[in-house]
C-alpha positions as CSV (number, residue, x, y, z in Angstrom):
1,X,-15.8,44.5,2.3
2,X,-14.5,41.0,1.0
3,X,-11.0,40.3,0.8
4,X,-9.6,39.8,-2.7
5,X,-6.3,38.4,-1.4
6,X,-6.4,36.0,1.7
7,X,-2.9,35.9,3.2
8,X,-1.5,32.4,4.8
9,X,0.1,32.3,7.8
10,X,1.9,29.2,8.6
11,X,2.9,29.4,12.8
12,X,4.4,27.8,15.2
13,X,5.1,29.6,18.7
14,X,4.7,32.9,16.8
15,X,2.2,34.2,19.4
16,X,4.6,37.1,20.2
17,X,4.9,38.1,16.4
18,X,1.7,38.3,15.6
19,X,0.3,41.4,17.0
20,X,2.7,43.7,14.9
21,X,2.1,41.6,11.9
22,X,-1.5,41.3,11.8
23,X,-1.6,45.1,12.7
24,X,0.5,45.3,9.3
25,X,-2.3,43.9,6.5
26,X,-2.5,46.5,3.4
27,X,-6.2,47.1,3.0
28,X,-8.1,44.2,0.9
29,X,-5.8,41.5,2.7
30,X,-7.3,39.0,5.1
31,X,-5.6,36.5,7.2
32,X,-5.5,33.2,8.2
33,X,-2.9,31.8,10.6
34,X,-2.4,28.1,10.5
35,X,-1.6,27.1,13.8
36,X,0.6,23.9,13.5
37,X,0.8,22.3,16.7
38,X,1.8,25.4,18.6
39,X,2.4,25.2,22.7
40,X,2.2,28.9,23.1
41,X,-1.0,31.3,22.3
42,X,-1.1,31.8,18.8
43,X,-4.4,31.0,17.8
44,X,-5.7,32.9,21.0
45,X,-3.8,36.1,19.9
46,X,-4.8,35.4,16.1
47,X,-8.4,34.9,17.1
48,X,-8.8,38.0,19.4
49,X,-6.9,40.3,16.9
50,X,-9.9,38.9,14.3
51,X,-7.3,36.4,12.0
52,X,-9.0,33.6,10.4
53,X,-7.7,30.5,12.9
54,X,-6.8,27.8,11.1
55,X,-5.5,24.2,13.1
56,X,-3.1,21.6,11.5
57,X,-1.8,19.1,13.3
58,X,0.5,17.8,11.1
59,X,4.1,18.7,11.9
60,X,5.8,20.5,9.1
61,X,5.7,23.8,6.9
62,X,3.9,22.6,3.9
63,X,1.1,21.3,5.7
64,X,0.8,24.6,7.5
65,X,0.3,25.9,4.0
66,X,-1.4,23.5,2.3
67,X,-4.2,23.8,5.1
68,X,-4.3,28.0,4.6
69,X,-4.7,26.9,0.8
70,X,-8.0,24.9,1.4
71,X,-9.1,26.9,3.9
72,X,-8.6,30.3,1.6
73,X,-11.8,31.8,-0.2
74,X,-10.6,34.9,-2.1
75,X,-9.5,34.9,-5.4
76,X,-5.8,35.1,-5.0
77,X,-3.4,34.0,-1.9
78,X,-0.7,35.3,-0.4
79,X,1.9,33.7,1.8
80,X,4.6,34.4,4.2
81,X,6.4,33.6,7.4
82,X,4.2,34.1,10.7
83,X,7.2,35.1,12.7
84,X,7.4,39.1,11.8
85,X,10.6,38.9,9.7
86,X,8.6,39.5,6.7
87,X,6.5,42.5,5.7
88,X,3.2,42.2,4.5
89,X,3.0,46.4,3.3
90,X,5.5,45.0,0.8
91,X,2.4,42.4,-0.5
92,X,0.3,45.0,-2.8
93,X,2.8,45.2,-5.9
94,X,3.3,41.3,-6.3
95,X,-0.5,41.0,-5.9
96,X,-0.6,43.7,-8.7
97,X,1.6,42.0,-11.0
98,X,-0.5,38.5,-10.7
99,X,-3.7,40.4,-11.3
100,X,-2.0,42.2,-14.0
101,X,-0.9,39.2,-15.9
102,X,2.8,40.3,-15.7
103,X,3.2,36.8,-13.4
104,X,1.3,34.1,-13.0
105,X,2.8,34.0,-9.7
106,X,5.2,36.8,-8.1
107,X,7.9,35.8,-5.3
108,X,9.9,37.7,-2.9
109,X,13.6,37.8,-2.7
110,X,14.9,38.9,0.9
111,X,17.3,42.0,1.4
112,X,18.3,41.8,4.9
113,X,17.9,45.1,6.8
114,X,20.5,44.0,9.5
115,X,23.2,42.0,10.0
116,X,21.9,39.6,12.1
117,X,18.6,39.3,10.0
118,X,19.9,36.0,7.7
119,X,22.1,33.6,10.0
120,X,25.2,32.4,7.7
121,X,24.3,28.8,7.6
122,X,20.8,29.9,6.4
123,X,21.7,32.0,3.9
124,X,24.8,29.9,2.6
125,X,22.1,27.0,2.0
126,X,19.6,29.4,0.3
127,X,22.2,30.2,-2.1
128,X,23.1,26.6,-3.2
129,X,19.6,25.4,-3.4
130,X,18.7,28.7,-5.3
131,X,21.9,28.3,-7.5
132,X,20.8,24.5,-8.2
133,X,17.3,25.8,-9.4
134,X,18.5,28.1,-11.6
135,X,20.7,25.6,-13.3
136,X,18.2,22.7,-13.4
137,X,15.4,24.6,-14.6
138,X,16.0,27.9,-16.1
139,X,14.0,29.7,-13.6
140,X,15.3,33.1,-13.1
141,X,15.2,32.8,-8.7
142,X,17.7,33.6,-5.8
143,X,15.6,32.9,-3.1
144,X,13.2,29.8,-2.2
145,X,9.8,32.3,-2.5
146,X,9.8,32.9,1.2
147,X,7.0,35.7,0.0
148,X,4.6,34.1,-2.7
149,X,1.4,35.7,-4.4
150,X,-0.6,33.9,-7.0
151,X,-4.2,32.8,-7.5
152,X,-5.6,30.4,-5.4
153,X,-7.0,27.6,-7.6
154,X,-3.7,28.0,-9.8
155,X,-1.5,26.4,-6.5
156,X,-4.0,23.8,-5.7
157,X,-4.2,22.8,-9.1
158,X,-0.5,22.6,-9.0
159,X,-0.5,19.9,-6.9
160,X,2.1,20.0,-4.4
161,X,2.6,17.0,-2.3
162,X,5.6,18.0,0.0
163,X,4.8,19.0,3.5
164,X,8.2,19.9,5.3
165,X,9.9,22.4,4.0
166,X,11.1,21.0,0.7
167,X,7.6,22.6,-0.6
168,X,8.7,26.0,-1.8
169,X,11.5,23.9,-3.5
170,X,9.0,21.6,-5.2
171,X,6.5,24.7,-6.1
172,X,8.9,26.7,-7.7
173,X,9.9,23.3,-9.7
174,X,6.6,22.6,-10.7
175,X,6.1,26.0,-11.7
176,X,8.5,26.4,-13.9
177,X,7.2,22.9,-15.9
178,X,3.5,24.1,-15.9
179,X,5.0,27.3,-17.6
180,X,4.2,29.9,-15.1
181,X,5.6,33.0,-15.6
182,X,7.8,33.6,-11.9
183,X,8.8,37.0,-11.3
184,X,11.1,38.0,-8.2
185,X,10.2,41.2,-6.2
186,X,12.9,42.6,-3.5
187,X,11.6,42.2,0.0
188,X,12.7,43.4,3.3
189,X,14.2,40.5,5.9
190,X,14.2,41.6,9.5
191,X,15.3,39.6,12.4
192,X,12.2,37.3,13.5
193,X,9.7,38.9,16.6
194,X,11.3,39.0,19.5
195,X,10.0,36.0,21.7
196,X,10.2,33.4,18.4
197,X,12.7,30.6,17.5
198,X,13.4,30.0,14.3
199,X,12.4,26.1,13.4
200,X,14.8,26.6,10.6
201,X,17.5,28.8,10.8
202,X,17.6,29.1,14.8
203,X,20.8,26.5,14.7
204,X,23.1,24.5,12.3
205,X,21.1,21.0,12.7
206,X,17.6,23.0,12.1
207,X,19.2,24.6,8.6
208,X,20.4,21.0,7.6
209,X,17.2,19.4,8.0
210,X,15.8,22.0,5.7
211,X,18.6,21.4,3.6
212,X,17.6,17.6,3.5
213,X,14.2,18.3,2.7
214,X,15.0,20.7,-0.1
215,X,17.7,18.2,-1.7
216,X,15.0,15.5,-1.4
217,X,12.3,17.9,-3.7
218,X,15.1,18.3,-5.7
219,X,15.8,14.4,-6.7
């Protein structure tokens, strides 16, 4: 049976979180991982567990998921972190409420499930750049739509041009002056697969370039 929600995978060195995750889809979910320039085995894992295998070459997290975008077929796309902090059982009621017409796109806001789930430096610059969107646009967010569902030619017709990770920044902006209607789901945060490094909040100088990229879709 066709998919009717394709779910993007953007990864780098995620090899030893994919098994879980992929093991995870709801029913009518199909993935693609986007390997970006990995050095470990993630496309070999992702290909033998039957993942779509996706390759971009261009360093960054936007192009990982500008490249699942294009490469997408179903109706309606899903997207969220390769590295098994995220759960993908939690998908099905945002995908409702975009097939519904409650949301023309439906984003997740974490809940940590353990202390050491959300490093501080992470979190603390979450919260200002989510506390800045709220302020400069009215949008109604506390978290930079780590988990996002919506329909496919809807994002592409968006047009996002950021490929580091000022993109969710500069979706959620762009949103919000198309006139989507955004609506925020709760959604478990677990520490990332063991075996993984976080390329954002793993250290202090890793959340500050994030930082930098999301001030710079800010501007």
């Amino acid at each position: 049976m066709a998919s009717h929600c394709d779910l993007v995978l953007p990864c780098k060195d995620e090899a030893p979180a994919l098994p879980a995750l992929l093991a995870a889809l709801p029913p009518g979910f199909a993935a693609i991982v986007v390997d970006n320039d990995s050095a470990d085995e993630t496309a070999a894992v992702a290909d033998r567990l039957g993942a779509r295998v996706v390759f971009e070459r261009q360093a960054g997290y936007g192009a990982a998921v500008h490249a699942g975008l294009t490469a997408a077929t179903a109706e309606y796309v899903a997207v969220i972190d390769g590295d098994g902090s995220l759960d993908p059982t939690e998908l099905p009621p945002l995908l409702e409420a975009v097939r519904s017409g409650q949301a023309t796109m439906a984003v997740g806001r974490r809940r940590p499930m353990s202390a050491g789930a959300w490093t501080w430096h992470a979190r603390a610059g979450n919260s200002a750049v989510s506390w800045w969107l709220r302020r400069r646009t009215g949008l109604e967010v506390h978290d930079i739509a780590p988990v996002r569902v919506c329909r496919r030619t809807d994002l592409l017709r968006l047009g996002v041009k950021d490929r580091r990770f000022g993109y969710p920044v500069e979706l959620l902006i762009r949103a919000r002056r198309a006139g989507w209607v955004v609506r925020e789901y709760d959604v478990s945060y677990r520490p990332r697969a063991e075996g993984t490094r976080s390329k954002v909040s793993g250290s202090v100088s890793g959340s500050l370039r994030t930082i930098r990229d999301f001030a710079r879709a800010l501007s």
